[in-house]
MIDREN-525617 format. One line per field, with one value per residue (C-alpha): residue in one letter; x, y, z. Coordinates in Angstrom, 3 decimals. Layout:
residues N
residu	(a;...)
u	(X;...)
v	(Y;...)
w	(Z;...)
END
This chain:
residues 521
residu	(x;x;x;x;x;x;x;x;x;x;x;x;x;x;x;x;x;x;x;x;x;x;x;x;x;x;x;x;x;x;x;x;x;x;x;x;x;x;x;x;x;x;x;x;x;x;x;x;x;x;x;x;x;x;x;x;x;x;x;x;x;x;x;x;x;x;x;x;x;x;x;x;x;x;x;x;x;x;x;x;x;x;x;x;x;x;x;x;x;x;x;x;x;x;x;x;x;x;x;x;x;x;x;x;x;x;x;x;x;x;x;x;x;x;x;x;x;x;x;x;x;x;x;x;x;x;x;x;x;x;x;x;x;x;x;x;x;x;x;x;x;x;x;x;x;x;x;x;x;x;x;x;x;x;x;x;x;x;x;x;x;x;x;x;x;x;x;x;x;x;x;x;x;x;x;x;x;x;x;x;x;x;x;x;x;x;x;x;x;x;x;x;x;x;x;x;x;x;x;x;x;x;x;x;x;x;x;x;x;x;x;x;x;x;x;x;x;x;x;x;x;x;x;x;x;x;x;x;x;x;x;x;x;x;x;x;x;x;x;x;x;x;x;x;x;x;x;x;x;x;x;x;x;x;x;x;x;x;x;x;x;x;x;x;x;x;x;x;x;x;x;x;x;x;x;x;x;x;x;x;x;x;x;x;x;x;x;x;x;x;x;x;x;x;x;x;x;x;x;x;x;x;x;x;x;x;x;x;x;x;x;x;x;x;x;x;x;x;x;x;x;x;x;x;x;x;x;x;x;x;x;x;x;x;x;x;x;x;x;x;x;x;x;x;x;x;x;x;x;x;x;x;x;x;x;x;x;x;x;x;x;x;x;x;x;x;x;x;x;x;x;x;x;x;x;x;x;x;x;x;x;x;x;x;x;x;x;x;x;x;x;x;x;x;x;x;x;x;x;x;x;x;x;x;x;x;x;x;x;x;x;x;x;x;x;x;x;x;x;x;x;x;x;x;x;x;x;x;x;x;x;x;x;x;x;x;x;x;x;x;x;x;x;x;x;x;x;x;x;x;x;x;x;x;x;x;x;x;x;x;x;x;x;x;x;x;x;x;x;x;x;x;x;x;x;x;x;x;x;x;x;x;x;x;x;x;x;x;x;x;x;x;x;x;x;x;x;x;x;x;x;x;x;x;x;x;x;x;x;x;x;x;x;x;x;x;x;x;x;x;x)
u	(0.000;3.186;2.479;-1.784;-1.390;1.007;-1.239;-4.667;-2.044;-1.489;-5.699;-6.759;-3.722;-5.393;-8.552;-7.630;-5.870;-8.913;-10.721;-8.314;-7.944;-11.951;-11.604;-8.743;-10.673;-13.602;-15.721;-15.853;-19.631;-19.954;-18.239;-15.607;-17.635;-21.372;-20.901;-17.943;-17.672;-14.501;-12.735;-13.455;-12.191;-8.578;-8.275;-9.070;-6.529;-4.044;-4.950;-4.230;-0.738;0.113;-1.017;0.360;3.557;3.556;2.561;5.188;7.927;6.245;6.499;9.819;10.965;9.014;11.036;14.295;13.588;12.615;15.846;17.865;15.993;16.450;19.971;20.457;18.330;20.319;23.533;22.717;21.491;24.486;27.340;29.657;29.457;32.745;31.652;31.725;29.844;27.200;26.821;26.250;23.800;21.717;21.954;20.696;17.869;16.977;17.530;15.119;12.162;12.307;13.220;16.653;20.204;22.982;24.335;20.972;20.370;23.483;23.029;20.013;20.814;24.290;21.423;18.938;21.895;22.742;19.077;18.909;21.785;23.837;20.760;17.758;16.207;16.452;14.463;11.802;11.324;10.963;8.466;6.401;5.954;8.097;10.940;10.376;12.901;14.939;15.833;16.765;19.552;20.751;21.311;23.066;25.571;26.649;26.949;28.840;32.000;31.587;32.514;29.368;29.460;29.521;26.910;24.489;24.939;24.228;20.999;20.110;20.898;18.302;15.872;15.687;12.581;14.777;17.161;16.941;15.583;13.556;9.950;9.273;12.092;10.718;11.603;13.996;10.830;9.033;11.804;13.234;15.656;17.973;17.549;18.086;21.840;22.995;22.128;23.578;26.570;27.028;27.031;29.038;31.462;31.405;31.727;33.655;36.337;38.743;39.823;37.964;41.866;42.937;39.632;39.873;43.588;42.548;39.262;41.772;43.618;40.155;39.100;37.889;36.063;33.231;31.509;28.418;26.534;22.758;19.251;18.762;22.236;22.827;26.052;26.639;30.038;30.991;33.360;34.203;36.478;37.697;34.030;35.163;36.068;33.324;31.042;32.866;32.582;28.587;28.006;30.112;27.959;24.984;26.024;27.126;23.566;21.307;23.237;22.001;18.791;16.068;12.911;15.028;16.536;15.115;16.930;16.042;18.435;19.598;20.427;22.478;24.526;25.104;26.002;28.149;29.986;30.998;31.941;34.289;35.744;35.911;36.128;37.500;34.743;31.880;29.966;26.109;25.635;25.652;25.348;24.929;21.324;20.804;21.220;22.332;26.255;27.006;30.401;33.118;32.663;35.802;34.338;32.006;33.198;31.918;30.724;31.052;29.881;32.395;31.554;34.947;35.437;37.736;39.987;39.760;40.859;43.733;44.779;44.237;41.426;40.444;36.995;35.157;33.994;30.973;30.878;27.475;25.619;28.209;28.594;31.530;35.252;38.349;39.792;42.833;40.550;39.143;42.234;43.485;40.176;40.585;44.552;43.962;41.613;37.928;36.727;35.012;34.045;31.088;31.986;29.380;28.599;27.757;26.087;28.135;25.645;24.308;26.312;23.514;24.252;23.451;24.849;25.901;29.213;29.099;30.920;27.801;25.892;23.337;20.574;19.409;22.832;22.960;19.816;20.490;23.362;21.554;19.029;22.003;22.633;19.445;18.204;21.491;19.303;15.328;13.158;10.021;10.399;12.507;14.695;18.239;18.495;21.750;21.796;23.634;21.050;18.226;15.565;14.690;10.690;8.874;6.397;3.558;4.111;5.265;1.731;-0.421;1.401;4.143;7.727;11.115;12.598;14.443;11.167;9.190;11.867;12.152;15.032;13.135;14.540;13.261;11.199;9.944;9.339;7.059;4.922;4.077;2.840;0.888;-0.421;-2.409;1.413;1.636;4.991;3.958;6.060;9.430;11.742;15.240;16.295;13.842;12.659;9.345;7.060;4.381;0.728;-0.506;-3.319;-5.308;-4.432;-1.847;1.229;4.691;7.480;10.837;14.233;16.352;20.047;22.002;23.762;26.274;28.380;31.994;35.309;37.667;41.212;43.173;45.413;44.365;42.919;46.454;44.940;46.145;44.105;41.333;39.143;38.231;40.201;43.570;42.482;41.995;45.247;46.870;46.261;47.714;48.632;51.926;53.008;53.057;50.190;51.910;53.852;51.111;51.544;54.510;51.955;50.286;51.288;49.420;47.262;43.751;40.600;38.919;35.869;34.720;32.055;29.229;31.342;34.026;36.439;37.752;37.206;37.918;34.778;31.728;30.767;28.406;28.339;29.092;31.739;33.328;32.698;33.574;32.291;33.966;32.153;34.134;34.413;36.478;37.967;38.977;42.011;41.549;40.039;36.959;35.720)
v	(0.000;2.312;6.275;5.195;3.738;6.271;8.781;6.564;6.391;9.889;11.212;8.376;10.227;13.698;12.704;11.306;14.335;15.966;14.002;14.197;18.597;18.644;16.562;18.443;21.869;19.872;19.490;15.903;14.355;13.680;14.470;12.518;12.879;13.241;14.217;16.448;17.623;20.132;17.471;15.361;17.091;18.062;13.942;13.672;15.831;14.207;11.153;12.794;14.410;10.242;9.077;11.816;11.326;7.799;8.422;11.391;8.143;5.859;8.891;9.399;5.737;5.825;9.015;7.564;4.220;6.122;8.164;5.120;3.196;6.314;7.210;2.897;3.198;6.425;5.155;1.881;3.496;5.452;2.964;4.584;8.008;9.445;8.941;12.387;13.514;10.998;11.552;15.682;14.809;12.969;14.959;17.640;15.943;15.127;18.851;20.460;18.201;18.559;22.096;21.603;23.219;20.959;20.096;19.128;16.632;15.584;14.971;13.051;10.742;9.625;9.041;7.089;4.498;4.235;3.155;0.965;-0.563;-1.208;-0.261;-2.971;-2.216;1.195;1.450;-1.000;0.591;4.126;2.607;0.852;4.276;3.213;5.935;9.156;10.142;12.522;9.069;7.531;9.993;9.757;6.137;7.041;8.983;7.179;3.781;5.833;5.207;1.830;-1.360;-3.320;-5.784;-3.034;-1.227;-4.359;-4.539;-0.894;-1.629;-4.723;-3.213;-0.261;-2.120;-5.889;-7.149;-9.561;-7.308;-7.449;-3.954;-2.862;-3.527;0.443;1.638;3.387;2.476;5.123;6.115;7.407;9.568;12.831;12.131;14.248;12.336;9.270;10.304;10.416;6.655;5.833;8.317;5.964;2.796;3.557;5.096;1.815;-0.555;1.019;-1.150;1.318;2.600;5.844;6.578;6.900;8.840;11.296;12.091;12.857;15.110;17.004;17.647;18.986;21.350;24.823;28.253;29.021;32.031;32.581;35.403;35.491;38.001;41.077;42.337;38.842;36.159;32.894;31.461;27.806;25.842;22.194;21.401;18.172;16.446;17.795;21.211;21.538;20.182;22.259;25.250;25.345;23.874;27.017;29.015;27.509;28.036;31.518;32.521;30.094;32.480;35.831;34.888;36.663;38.880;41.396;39.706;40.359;38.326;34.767;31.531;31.837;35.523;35.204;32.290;34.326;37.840;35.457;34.339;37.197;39.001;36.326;36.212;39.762;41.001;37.908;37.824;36.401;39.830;39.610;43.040;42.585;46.856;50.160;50.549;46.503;48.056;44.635;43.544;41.040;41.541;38.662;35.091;33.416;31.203;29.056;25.786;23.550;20.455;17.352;13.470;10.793;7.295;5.254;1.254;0.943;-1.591;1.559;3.959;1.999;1.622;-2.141;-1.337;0.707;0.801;4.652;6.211;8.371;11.937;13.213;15.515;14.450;10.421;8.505;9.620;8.730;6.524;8.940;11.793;10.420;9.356;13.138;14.697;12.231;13.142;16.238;17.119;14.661;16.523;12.788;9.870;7.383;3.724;1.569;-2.052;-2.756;-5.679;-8.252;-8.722;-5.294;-2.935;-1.357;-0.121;-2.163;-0.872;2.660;2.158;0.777;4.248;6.392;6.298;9.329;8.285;10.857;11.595;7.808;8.064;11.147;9.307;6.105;8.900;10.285;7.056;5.428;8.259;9.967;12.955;14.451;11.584;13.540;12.400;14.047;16.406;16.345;17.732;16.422;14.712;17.264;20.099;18.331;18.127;15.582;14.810;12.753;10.496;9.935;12.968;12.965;14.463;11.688;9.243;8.095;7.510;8.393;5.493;5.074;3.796;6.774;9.272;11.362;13.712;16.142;19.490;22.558;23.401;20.051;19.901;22.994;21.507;18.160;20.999;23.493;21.340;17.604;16.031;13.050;10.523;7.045;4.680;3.863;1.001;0.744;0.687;2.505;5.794;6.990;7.633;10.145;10.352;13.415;15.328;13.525;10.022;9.307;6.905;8.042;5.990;7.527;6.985;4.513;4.072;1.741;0.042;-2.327;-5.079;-3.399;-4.708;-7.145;-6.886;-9.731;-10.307;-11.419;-9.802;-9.932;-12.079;-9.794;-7.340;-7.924;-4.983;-1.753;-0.001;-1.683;-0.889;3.158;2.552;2.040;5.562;6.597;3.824;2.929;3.754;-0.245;-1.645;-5.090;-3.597;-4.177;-8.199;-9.306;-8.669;-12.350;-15.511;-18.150;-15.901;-16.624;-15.342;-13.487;-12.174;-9.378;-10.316;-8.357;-6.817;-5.454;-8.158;-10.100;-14.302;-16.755;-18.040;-18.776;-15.888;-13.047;-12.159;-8.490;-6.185;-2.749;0.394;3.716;7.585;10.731;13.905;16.748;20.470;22.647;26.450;28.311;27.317;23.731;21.015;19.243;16.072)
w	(0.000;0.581;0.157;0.879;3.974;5.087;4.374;5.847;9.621;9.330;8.934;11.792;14.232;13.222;13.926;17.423;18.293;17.361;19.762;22.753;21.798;22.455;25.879;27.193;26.344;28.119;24.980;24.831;23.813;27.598;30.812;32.355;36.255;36.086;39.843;39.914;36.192;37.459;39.535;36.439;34.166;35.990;36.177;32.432;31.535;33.719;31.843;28.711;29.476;30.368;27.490;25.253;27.077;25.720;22.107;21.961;22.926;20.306;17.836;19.186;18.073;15.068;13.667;14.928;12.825;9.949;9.873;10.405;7.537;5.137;5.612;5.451;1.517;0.565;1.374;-0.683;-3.721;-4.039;-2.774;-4.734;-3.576;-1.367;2.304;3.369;0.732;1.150;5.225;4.501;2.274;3.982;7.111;4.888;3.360;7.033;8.578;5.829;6.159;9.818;9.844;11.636;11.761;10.076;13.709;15.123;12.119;12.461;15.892;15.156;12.728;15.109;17.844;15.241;13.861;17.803;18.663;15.469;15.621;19.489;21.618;20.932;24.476;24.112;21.168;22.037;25.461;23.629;20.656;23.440;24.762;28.112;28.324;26.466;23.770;26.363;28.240;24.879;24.233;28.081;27.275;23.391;25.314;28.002;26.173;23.416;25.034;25.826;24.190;22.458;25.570;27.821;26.213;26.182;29.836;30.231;28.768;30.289;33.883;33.147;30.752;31.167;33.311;35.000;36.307;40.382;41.780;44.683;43.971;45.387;43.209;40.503;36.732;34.599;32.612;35.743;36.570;34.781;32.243;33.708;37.292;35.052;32.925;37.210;37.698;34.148;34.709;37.692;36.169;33.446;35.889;37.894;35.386;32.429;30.829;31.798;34.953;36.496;37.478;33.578;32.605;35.089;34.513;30.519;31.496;33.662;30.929;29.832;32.617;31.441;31.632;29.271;28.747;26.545;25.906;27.007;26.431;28.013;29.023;30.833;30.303;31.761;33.141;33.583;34.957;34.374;37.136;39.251;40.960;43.919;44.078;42.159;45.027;47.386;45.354;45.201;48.855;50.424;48.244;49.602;52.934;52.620;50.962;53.431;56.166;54.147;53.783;56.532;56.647;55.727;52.576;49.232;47.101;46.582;47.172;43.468;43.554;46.664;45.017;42.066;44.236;46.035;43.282;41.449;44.962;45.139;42.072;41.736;45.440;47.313;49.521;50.746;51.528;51.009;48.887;45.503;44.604;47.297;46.763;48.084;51.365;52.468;53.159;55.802;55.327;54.684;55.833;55.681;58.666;56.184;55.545;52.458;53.401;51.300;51.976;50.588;50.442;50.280;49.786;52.656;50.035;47.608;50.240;50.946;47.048;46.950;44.147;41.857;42.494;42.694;45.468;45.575;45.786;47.583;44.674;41.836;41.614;41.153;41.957;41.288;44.560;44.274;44.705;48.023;49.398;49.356;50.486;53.267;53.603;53.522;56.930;57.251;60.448;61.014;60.068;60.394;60.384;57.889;57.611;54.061;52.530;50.152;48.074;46.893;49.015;50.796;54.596;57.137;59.975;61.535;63.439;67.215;68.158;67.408;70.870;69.864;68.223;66.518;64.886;63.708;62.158;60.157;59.150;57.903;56.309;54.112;53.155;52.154;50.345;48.897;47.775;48.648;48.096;46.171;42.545;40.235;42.822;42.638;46.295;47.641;50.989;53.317;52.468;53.139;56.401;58.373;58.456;60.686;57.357;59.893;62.424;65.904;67.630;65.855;67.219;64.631;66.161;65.692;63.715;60.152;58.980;59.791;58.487;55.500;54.205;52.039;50.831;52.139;48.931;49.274;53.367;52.860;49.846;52.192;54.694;53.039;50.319;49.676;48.941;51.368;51.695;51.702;54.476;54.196;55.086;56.634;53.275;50.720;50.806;50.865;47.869;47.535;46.960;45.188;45.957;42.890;44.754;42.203;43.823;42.381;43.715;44.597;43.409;45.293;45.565;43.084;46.138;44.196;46.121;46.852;45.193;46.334;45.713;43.913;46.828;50.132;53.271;55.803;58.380;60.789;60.082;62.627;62.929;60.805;63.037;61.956;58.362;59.645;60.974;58.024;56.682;54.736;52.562;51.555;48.045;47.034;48.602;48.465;51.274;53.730;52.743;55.414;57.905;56.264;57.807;56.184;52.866;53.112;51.516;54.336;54.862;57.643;59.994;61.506;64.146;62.004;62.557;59.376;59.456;57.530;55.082;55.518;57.774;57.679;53.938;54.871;54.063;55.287;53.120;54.449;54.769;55.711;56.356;57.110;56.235;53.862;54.533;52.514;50.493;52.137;50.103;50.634;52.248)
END
């Protein structure tokens, strides 16, 4: 039927658009609640923006299987054509029927031969309408610089069925895409053929300063810089603005951070005013300290892998990076049991007597960021909440605690927003004011990495391994310490045993602070 059936798909989608423009205007041939035509009507519409969402995806993998098809049938019909010659035109032909630049077709048709041709899952998640086309292209880039194995387990990890995850945890397409490149960023960083230790050293090569005009008299500045000065960088200007803020304060969180900024870039301060007629200069703050969460495999912090630690708000680090924030002034550190088989936290360490600073540490854990959907919020700015509150009888256990933002702790307050219950290990979802469930995020707790060598028997009790900070330069050094080399595991109370024990092992997290011209941990 070719061009005729085309043309038939395309005047049945136009008329069902027509149908679902008249219901969303409220038009339909009858309403959607005889009894409550307004509440009705706010539900059908909600409907509608879900179901749109999922035809825009199965549009979404329709257009990227056409392009792939198309430039596939142009390049055949013209085999002989020189290679560059043949790519521009087709990303021409492509940019003028969909009215785009030469970069942005470009940019398409790289993504299209990605979908059709590494990325099976991918493209039958976005043609079932699953993941939107925004989620597609988070999983294009981060696979592009992985091997086809690699990339095939990217996929499976994110889109398979089978694939182990909390039954609470919600799937990539109910999240933002943008909440969704951070898990894949993580994976990738985790499991990337090469080491995080070799990547890093060639984006430093990389770091830079860019500057780009904007509307209305306005410019933006950017940094890429090492994960975590970059971290330190925005927390101290959190910090500094959180403390300007008052009754008195006009300026909202975002203006402070960017008065702060250029006042230190251009005044070396952290004053408050960002012109005379603000009226408002707190004067300088050299007394804030950043403050920065590191999660550290203790094997990793002592160089025996190369495994990454986590940087709270950024993701994966470099082991070398942790080791020097550590080196280089924690203020503390919280002792935590982690699980073998998934690496989720188990247990806070038996020095923490106060209970109410053990469970905000388990909160910062379990969560890693504010649990409403879609907020990046990271852990250390975040509130303790109380899911079913104190007065109506709920108690003051890891089960009953949230960690949202501020933004977020207000909107569960003044509004119909309600958490659902958590676990000792999974965060709290929500329940609109419409009685829709959306489930939060979770943390991709992965089991930690062994080294190739053996535990030295010796080595009895995290302690010891603190004690060995810092590492020496070979880590085979710490191997005379071995009598007879076994494969040992740690138990429950942070001694190390020889197999089977308790299948748990020994991760570790600083928190500390940062002044200025210090670095950050």
């Amino acid at each position: 039927m070719g061009k005729a059936a085309v043309a038939k798909a395309f005047e049945d989608i136009d008329a069902a658009l027509a149908v679902l423009n008249a219901e969303a205007e409220g038009m339909g041939s009858e309403p959607f609640s005889e009894a409550d035509p307004l509440a009705g009507l706010a539900d059908g519409c909600l409907e509608i923006l879900a179901g749109g969402a999922r035809v825009q995806a199965r549009v979404s993998g329709l257009l990227a299987k056409a392009t792939g098809t198309y430039a596939d049938s142009a390049r055949a019909a013209a085999p002989d054509a020189p290679v560059q010659a043949q790519e521009m035109a087709i990303a021409a032909e492509i940019g003028c029927v969909l009215a785009l630049s030469d970069r942005a077709a470009g940019g398409l048709l790289a993504q299209s031969y990605a979908l059709t041709t590494s990325l099976p899952r991918t493209l039958a998640a976005l043609q079932e309408g699953t993941i939107s086309w925004q989620h597609a292209r988070v999983m294009v880039d981060e696979a592009a610089t992985l091997d086809p194995a690699g990339a095939a387990a990217l996929e499976a990890h994110f889109l398979d069925p089978d694939t182990p995850r909390p039954a609470a945890a919600a799937m990539i397409g109910g999240m933002p895409a943008y909440r969704f490149k951070t898990k894949a960023r993580t994976w990738r960083e985790r499991h990337h053929a090469e080491s995080i230790e070799k990547r890093h050293a060639q984006g430093l090569a990389d770091r830079r300063v860019e500057y780009r005009p904007d509307q209305d008299g306005m410019a933006c500045i950017a940094a890429c810089l090492p994960a975590d000065q970059a971290s330190a960088i925005w927390d101290r200007l959190t910090v500094a603005a959180r403390r300007l803020q008052g009754p008195d304060e006009p300026r909202t969180l975002t203006q402070l951070r960017a008065d702060l900024y250029s006042n230190l870039l251009l005044g070396g301060t952290t004053s408050g005013g960002h012109d005379a007629a603000a009226g408002t200069n707190a004067g300088p703050s050299s007394s804030i300290r950043a403050q920065v969460l590191v999660t550290v495999p203790v094997f990793s912090l002592l160089g025996l892998t190369d495994e990454p630690a986590m940087l709270d708000g950024s993701g994966p680090i470099p082991p070398s990076m942790a080791r020097r924030l550590i080196a280089d002034g924690a203020g503390s550190f919280y002792r935590v049991l982690v699980d073998a088989r998934d690496g989720a936290p188990l247990e806070i360490g038996r020095t923490s007597y106060r209970l109410t600073k053990a469970m905000r540490n388990w909160l910062l854990l379990r969560d890693g960021k504010c649990p409403f959907p879609g907020c990046s919020n990271i852990s250390l700015d975040n509130e303790a909440d109380h899911i079913l509150a104190w007065h109506k009888g709920g108690t003051t256990g890891i089960s009953n605690l949230g960690q949202p933002c501020p933004k977020h702790h207000k909107l569960r307050h003044i509004s119909g927003w309600k958490p659902t219950p958590a676990t000792k290990n999974e965060s709290a979802g929500w329940i609109s004011p419409t009685g829709r469930h959306y489930k939060s995020e979770h943390q991709d707790w992965e089991p930690p990495h062994w080294p190739d060598s053996a535990v030295p028997e010796s080595i009895r009790a995290f302690d010891d391994l603190l004690e060995l900070w810092p590492p020496p330069d070979d880590p085979s050094e710490l191997w005379p310490l071995l009598d007879n080399p076994s494969d040992l595991r740690p138990a429950r109370d942070g001694s190390f045993q020889r197999p089977p024990s308790d299948d748990v092992q020994i991760a570790h997290t600083g928190q500390g602070h940062r002044g200025p011209g210090g670095s950050a941990l």
